[in-house]
N, CA, C and O atoms as CSV, one atom per row, in Angstrom:
chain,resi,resn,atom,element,x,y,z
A,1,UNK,N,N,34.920,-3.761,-14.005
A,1,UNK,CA,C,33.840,-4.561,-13.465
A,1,UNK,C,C,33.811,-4.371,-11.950
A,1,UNK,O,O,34.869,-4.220,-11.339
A,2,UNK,N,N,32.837,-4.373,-11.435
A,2,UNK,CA,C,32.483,-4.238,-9.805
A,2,UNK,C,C,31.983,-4.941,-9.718
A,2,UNK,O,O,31.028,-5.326,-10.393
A,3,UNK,N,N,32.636,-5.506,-8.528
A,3,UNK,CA,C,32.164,-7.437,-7.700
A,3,UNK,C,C,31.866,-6.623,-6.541
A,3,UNK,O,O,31.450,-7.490,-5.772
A,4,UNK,N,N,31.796,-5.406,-5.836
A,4,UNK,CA,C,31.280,-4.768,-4.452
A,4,UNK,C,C,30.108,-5.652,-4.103
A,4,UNK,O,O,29.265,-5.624,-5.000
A,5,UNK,N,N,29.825,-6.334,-3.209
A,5,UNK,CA,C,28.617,-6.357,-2.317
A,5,UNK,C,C,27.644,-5.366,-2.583
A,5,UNK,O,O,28.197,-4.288,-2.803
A,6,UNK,N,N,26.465,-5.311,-2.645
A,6,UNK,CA,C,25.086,-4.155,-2.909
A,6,UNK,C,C,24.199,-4.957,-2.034
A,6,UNK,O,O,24.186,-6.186,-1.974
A,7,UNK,N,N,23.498,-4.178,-1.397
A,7,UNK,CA,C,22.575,-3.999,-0.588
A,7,UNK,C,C,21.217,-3.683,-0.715
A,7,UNK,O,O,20.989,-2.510,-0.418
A,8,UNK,N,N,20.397,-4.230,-1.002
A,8,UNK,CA,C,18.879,-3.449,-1.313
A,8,UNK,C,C,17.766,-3.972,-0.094
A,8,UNK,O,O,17.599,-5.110,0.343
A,9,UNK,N,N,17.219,-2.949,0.197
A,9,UNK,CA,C,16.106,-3.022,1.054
A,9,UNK,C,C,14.435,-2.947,0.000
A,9,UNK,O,O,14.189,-2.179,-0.930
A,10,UNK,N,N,13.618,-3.943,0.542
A,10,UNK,CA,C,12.953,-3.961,0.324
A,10,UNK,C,C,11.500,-3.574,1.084
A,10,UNK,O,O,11.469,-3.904,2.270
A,11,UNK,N,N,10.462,-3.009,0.630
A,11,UNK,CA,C,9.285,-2.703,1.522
A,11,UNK,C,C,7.615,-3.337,1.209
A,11,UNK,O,O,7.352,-3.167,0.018
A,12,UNK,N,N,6.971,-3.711,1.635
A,12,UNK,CA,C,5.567,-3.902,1.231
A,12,UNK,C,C,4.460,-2.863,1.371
A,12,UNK,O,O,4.186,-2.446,2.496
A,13,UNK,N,N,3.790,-2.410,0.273
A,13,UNK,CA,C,2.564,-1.844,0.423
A,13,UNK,C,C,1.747,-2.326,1.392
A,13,UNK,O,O,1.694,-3.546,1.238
A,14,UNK,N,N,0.940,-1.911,2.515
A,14,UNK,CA,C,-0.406,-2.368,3.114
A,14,UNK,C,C,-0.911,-1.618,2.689
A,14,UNK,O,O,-0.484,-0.534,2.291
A,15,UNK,N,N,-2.588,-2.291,2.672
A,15,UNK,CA,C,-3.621,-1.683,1.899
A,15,UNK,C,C,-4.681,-2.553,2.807
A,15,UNK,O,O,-5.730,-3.021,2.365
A,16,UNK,N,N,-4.158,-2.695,4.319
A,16,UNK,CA,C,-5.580,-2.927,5.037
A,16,UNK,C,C,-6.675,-1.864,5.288
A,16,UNK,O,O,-7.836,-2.180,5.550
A,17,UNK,N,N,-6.249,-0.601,5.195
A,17,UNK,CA,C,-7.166,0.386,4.940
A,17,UNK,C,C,-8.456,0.507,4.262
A,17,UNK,O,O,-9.404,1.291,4.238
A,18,UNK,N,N,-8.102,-0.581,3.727
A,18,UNK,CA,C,-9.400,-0.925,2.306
A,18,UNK,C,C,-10.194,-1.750,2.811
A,18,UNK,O,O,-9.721,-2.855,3.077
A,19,UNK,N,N,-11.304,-1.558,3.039
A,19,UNK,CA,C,-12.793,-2.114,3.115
A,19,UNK,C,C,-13.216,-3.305,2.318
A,19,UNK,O,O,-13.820,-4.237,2.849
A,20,UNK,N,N,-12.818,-3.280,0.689
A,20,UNK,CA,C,-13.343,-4.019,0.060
A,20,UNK,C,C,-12.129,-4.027,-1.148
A,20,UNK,O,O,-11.107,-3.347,-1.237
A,21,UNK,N,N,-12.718,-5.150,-2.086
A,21,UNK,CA,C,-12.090,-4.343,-3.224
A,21,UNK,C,C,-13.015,-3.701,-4.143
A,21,UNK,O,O,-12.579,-3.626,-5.292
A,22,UNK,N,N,-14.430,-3.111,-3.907
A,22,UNK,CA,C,-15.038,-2.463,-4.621
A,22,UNK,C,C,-14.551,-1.012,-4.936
A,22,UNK,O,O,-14.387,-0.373,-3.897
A,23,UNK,N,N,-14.256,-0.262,-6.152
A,23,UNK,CA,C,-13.328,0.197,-6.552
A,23,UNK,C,C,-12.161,0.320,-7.086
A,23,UNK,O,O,-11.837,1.186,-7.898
A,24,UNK,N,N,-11.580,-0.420,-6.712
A,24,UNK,CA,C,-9.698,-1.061,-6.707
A,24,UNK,C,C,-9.641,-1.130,-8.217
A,24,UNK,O,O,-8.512,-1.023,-8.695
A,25,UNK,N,N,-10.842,-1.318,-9.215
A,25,UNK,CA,C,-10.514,-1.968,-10.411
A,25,UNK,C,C,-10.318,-0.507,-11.231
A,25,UNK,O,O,-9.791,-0.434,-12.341
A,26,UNK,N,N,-10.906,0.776,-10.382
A,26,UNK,CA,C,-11.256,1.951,-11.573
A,26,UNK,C,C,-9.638,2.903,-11.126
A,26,UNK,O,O,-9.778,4.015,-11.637
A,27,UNK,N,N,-8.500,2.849,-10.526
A,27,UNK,CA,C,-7.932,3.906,-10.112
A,27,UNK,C,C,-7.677,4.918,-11.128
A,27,UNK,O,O,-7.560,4.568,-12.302
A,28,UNK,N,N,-7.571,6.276,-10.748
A,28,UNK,CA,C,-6.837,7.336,-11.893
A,28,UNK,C,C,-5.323,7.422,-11.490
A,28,UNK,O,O,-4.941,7.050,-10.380
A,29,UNK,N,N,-4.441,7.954,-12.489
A,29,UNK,CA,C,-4.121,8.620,-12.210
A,29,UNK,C,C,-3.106,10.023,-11.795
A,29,UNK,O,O,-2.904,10.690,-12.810
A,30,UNK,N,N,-2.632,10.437,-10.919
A,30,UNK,CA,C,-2.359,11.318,-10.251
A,30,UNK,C,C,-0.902,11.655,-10.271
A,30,UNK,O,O,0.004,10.824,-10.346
A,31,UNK,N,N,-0.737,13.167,-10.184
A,31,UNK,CA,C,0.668,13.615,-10.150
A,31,UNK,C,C,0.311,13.886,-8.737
A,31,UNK,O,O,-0.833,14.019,-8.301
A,32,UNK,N,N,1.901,13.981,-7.787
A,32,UNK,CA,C,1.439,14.059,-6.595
A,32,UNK,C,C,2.934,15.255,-6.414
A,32,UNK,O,O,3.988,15.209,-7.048
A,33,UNK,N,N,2.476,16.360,-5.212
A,33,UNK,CA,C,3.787,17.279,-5.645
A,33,UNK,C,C,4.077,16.797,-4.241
A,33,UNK,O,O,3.241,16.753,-3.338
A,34,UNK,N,N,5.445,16.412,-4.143
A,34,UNK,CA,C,5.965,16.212,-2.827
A,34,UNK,C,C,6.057,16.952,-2.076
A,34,UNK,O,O,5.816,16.627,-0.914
A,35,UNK,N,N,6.517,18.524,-2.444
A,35,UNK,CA,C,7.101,19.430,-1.542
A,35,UNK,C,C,5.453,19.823,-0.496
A,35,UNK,O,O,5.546,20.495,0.531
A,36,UNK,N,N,4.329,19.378,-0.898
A,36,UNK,CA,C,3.454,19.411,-0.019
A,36,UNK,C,C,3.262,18.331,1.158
A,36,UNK,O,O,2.609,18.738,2.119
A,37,UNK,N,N,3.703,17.118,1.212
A,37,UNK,CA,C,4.127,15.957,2.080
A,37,UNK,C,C,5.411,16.620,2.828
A,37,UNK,O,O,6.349,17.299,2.411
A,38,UNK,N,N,4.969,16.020,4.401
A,38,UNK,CA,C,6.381,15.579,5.517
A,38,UNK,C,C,6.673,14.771,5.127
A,38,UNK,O,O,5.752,14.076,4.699
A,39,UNK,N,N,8.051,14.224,4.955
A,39,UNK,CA,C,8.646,13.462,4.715
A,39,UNK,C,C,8.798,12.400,6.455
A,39,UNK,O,O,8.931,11.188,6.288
A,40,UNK,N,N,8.777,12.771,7.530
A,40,UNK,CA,C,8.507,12.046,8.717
A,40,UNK,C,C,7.023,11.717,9.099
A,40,UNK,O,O,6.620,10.957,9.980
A,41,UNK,N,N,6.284,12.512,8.176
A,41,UNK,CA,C,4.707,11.719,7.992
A,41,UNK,C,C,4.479,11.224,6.933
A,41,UNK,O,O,4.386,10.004,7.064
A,42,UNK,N,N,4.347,11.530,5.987
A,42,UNK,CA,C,4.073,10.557,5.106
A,42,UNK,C,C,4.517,9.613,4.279
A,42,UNK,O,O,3.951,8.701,3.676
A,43,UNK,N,N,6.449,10.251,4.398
A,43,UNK,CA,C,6.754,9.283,3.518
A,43,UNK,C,C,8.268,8.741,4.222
A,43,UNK,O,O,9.359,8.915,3.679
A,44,UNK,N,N,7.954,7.717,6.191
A,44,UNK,CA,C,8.949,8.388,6.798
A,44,UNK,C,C,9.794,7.057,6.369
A,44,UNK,O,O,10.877,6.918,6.938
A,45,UNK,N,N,9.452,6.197,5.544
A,45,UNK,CA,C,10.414,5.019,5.087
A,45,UNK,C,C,11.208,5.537,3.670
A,45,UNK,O,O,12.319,5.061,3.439
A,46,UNK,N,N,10.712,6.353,2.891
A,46,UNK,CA,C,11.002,6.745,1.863
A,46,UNK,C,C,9.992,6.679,0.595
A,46,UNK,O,O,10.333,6.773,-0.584
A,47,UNK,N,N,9.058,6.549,0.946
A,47,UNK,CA,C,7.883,6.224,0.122
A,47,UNK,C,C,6.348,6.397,0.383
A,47,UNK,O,O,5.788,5.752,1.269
A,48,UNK,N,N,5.745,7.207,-0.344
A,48,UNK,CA,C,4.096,7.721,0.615
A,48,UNK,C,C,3.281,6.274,0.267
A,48,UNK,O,O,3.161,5.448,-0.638
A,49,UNK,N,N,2.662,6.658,2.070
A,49,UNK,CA,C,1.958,5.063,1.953
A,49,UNK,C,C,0.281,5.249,1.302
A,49,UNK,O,O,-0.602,6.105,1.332
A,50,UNK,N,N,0.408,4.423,0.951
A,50,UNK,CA,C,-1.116,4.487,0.426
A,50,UNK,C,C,-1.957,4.421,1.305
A,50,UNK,O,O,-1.540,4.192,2.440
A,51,UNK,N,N,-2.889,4.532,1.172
A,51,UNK,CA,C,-3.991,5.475,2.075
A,51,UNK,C,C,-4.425,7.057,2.755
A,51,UNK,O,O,-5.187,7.526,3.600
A,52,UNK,N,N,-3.180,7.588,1.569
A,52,UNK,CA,C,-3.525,8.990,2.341
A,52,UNK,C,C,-4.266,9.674,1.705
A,52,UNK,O,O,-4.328,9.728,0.476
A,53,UNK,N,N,-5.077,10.428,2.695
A,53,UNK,CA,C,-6.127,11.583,1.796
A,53,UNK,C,C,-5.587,12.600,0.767
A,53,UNK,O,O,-4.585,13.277,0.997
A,54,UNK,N,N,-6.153,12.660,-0.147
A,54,UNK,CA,C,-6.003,13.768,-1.408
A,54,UNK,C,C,-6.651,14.552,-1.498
A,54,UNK,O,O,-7.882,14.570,-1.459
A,55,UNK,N,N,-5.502,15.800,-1.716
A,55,UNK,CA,C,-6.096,17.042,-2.301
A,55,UNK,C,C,-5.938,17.859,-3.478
A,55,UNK,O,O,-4.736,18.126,-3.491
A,56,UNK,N,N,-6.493,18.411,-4.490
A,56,UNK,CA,C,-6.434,18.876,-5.862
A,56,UNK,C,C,-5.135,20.526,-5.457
A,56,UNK,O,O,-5.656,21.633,-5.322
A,57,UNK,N,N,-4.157,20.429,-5.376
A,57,UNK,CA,C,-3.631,21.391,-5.498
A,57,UNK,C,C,-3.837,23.043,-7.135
A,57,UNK,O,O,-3.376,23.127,-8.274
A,58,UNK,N,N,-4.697,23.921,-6.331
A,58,UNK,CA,C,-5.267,24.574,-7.410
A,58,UNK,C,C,-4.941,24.912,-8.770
A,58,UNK,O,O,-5.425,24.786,-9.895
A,59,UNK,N,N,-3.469,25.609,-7.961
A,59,UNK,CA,C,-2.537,26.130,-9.131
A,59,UNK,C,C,-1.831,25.249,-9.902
A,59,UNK,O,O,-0.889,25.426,-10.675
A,60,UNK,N,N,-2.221,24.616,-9.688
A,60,UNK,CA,C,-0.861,23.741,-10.397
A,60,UNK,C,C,-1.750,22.020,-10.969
A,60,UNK,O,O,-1.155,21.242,-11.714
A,61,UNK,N,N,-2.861,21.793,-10.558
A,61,UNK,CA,C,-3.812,20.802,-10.916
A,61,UNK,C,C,-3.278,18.949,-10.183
A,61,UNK,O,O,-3.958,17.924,-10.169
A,62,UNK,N,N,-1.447,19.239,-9.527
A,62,UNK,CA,C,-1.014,17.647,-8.741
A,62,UNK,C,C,-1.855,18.157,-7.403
A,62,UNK,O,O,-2.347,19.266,-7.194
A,63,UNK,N,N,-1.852,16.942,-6.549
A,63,UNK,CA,C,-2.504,16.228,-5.525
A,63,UNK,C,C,-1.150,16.571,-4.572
A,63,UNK,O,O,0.051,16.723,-4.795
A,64,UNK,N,N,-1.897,16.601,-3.559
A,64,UNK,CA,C,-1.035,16.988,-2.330
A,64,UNK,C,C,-1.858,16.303,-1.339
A,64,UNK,O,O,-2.855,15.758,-1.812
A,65,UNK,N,N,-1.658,16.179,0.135
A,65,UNK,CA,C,-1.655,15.927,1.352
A,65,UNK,C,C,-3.350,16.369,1.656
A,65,UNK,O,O,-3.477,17.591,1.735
A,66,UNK,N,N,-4.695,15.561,1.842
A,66,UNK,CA,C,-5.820,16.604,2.293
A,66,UNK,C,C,-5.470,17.240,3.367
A,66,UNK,O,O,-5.007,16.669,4.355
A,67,UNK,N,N,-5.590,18.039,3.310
A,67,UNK,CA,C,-5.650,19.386,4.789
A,67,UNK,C,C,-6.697,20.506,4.929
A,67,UNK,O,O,-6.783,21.461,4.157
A,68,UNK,N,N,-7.425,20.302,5.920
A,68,UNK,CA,C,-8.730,21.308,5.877
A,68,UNK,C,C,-8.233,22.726,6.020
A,68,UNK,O,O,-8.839,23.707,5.588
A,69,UNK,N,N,-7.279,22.749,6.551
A,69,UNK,CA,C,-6.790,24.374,6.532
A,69,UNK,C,C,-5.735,24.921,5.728
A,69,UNK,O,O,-4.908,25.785,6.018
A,70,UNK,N,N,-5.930,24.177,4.512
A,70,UNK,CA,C,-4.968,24.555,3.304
A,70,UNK,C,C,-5.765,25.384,2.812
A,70,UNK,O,O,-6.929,25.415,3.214
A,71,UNK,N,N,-5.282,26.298,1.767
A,71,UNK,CA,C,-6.119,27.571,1.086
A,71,UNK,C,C,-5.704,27.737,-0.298
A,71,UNK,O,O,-5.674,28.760,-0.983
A,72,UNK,N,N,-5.266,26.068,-0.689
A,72,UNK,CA,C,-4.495,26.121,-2.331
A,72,UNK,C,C,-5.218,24.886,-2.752
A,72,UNK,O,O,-4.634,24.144,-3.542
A,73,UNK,N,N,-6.641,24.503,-2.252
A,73,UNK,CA,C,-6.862,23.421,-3.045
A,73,UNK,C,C,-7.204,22.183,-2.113
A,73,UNK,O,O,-8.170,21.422,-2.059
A,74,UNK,N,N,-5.805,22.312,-1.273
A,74,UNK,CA,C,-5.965,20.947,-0.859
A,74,UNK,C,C,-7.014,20.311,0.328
A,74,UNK,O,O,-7.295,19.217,0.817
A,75,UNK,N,N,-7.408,21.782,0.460
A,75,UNK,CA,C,-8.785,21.718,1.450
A,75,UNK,C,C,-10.221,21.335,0.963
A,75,UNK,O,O,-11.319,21.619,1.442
A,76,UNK,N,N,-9.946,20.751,0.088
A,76,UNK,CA,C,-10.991,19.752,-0.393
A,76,UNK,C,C,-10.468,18.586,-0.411
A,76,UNK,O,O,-9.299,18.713,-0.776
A,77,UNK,N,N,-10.797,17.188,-0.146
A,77,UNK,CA,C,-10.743,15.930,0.126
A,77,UNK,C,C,-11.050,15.036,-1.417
A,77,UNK,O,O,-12.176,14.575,-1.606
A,78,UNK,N,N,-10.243,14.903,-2.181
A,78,UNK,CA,C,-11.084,14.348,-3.421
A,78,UNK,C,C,-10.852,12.405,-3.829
A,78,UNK,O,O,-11.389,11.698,-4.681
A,79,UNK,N,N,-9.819,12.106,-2.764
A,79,UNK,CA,C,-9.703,10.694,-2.833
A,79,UNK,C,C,-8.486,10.087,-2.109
A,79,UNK,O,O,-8.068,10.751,-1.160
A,80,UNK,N,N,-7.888,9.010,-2.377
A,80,UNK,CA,C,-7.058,8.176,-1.689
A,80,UNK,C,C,-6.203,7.726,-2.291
A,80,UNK,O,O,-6.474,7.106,-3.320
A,81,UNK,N,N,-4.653,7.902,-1.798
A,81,UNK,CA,C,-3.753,7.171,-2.917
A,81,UNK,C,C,-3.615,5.577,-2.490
A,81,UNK,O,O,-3.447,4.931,-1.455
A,82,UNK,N,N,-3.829,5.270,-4.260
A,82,UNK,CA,C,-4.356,3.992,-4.048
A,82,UNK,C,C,-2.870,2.647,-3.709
A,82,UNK,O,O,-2.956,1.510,-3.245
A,83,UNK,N,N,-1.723,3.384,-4.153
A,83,UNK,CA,C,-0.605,2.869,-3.979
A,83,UNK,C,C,0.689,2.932,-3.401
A,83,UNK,O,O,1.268,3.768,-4.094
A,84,UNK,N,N,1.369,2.585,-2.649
A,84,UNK,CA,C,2.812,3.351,-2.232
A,84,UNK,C,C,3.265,3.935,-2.937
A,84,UNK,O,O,2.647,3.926,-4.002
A,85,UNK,N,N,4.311,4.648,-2.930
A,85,UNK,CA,C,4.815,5.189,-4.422
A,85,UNK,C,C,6.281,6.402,-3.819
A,85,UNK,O,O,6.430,7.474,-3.232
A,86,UNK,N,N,7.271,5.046,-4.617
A,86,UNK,CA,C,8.589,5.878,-3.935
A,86,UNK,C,C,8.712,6.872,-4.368
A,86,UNK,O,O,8.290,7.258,-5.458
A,87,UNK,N,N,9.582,7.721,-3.231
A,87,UNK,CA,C,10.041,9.606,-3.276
A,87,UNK,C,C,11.768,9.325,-3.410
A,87,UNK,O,O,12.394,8.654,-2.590
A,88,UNK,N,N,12.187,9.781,-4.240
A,88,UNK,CA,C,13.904,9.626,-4.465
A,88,UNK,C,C,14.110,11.438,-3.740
A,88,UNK,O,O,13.391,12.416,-3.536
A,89,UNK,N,N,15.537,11.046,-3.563
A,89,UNK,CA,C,15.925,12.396,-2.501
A,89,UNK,C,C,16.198,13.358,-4.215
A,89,UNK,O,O,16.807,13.073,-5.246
A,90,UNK,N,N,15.294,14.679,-3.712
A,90,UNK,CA,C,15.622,15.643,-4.193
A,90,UNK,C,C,14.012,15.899,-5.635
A,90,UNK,O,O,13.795,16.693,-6.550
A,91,UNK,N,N,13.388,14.864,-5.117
A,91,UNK,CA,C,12.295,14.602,-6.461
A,91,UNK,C,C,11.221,15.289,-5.700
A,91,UNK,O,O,10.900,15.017,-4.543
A,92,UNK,N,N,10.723,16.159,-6.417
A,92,UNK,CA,C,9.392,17.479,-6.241
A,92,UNK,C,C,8.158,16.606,-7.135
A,92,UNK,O,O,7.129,17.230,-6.876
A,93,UNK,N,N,7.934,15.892,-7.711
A,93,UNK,CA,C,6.545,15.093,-8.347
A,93,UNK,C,C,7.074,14.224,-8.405
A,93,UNK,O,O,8.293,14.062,-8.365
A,94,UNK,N,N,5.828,13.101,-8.569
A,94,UNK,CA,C,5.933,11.489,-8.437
A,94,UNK,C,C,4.459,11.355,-9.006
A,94,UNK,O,O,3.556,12.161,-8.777
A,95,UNK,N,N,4.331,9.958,-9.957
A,95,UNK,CA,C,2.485,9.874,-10.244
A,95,UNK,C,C,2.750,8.411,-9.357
A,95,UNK,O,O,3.750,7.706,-9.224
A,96,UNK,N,N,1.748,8.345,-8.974
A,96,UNK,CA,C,0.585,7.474,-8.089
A,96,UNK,C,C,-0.666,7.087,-8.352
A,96,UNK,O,O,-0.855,7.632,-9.440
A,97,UNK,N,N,-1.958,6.330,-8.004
A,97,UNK,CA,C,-2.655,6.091,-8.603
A,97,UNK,C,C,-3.574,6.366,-7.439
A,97,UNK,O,O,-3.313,6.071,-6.273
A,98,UNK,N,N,-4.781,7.015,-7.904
A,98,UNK,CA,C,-5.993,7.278,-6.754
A,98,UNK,C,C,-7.154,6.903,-6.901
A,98,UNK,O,O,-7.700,6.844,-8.003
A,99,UNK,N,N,-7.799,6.540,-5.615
A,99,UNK,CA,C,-9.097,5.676,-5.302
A,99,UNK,C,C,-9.838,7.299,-5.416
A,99,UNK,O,O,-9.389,8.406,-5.117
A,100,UNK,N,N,-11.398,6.789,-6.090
A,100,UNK,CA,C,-12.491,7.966,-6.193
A,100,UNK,C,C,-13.243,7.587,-5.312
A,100,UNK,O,O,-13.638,8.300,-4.390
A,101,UNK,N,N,-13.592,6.173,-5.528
A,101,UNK,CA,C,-14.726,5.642,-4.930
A,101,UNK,C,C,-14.382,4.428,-4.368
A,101,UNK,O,O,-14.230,3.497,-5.159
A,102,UNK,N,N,-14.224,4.220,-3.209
A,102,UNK,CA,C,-13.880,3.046,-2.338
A,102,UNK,C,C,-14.893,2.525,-0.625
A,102,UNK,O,O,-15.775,3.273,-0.203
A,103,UNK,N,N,-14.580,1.383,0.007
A,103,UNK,CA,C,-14.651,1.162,1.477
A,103,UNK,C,C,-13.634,1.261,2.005
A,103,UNK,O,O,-12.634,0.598,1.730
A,104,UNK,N,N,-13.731,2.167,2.913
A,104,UNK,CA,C,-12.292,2.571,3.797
A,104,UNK,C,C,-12.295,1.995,5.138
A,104,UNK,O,O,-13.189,2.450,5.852
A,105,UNK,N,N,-11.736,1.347,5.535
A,105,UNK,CA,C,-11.422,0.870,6.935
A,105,UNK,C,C,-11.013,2.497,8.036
A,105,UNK,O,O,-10.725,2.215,9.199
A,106,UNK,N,N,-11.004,3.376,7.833
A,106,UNK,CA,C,-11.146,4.731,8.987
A,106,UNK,C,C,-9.804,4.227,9.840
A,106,UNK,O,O,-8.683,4.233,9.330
A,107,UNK,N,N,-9.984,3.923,10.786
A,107,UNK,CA,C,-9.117,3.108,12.182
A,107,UNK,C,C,-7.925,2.756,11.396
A,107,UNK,O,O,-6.902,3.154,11.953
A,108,UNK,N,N,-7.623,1.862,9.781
A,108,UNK,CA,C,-6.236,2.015,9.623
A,108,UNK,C,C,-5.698,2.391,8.551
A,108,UNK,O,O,-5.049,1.595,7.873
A,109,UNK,N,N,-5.881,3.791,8.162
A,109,UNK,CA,C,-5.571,4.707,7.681
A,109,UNK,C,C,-4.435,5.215,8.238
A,109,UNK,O,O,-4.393,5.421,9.451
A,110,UNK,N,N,-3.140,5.539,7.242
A,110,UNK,CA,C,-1.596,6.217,7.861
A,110,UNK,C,C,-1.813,7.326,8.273
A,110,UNK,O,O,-0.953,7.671,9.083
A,111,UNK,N,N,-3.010,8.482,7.991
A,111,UNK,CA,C,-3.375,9.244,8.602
A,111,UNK,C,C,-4.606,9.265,9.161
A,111,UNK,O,O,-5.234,8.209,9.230
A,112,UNK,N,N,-5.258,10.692,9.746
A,112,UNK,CA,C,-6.648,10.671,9.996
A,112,UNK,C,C,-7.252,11.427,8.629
A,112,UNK,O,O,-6.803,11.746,7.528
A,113,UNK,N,N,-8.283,11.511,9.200
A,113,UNK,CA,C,-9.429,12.306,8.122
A,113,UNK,C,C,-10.229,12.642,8.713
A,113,UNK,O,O,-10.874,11.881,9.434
A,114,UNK,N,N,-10.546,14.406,8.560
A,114,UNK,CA,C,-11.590,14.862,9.771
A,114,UNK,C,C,-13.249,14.902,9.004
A,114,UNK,O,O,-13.505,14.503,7.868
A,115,UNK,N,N,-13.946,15.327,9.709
A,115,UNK,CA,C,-15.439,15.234,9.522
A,115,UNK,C,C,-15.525,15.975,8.009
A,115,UNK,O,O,-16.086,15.460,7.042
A,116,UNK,N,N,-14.892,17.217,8.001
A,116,UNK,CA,C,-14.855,17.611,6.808
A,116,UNK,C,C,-14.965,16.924,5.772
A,116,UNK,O,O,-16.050,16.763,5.212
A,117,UNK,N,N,-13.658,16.319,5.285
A,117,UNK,CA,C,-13.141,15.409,4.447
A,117,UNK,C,C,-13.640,14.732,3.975
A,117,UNK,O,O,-13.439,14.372,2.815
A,118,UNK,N,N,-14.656,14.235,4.899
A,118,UNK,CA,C,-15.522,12.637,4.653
A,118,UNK,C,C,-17.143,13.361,3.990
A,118,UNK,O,O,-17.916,12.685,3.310
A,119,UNK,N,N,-17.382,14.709,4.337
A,119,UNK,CA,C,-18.226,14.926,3.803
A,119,UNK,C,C,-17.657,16.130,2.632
A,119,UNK,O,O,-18.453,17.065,2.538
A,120,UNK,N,N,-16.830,16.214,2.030
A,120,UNK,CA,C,-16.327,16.612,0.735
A,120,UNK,C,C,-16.515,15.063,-0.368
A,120,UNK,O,O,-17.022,15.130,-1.487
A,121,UNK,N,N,-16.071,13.958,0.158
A,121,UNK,CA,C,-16.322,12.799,-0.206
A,121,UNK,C,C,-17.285,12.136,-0.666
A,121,UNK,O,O,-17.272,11.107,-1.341
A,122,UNK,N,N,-18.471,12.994,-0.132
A,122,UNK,CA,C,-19.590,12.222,0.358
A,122,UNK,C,C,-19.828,11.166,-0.321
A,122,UNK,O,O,-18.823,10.592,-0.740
A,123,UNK,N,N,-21.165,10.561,-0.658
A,123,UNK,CA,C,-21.489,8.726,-0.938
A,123,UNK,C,C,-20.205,8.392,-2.135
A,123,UNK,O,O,-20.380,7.455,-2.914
A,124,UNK,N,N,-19.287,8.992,-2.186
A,124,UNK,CA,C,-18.322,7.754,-3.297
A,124,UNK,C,C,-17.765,7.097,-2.566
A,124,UNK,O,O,-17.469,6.084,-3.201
A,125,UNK,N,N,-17.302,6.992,-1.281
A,125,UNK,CA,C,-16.785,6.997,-0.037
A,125,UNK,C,C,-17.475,6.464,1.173
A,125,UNK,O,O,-18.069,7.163,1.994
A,126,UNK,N,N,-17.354,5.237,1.213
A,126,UNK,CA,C,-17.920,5.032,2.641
A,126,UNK,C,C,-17.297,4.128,3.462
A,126,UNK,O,O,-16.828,3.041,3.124
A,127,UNK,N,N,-17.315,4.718,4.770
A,127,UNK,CA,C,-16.307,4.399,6.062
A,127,UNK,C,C,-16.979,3.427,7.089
A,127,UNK,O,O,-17.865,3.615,7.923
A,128,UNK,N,N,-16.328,2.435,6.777
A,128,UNK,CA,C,-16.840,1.492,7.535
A,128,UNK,C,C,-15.635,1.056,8.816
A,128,UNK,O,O,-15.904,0.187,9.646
């Protein structure tokens, strides 16, 4: 039997990013491949925060990081992860759940999103 002391840290999702909750009720979803995430950007607590832009990784059909100058997919913008969603050390996929159609607060988003993005998006998506 082990009487050791244990330690657990705990974290909260924000989801002020969100505009509304119009949407919130439909999420899909999503395999997400880590090895496409920084781990000091996106997931620098140990866990990707929700609100980051998505991209359809081609070959392989999981979601990765949007990036306009990716050339595997992820340079299309197709939605938002709708939830935190812990990364354990050494784990290459994780599912998550993603926004199609939402109000996005822009300004507090964990990342940006360039002009592109928003018009890969277009009207499912609007940035208020």
């Amino acid at each position: 039997m082990d009487l050791s002391l244990k330690t657990e840290t705990f974290t909260q999702d924000r989801r002020d990013w969100l505009g509304s909750a119009h949407g919130t009720d439909a999420p899909v979803s999503a395999s997400l491949d880590v090895t496409k995430f920084t781990a000091g950007t996106h997931y620098p607590s140990g866990y990707l925060k929700s609100g980051i832009p998505l991209g359809k990784v081609t070959a392989t059909g999981k979601y990765g990081p949007y990036d306009n100058a990716a050339a595997d997919g992820r340079e299309v913008c197709v939605g938002f992860l709708f939830t935190g969603v812990d990364v354990k050390a050494g784990a290459t996929t994780v599912v998550g759940s993603m926004l199609l159609h939402c109000f996005i607060r822009e300004a507090k988003l964990p990342v940006t999103i360039d002009a592109a993005g928003k018009t890969d998006l277009g009207s499912r998506v609007v940035f208020v």
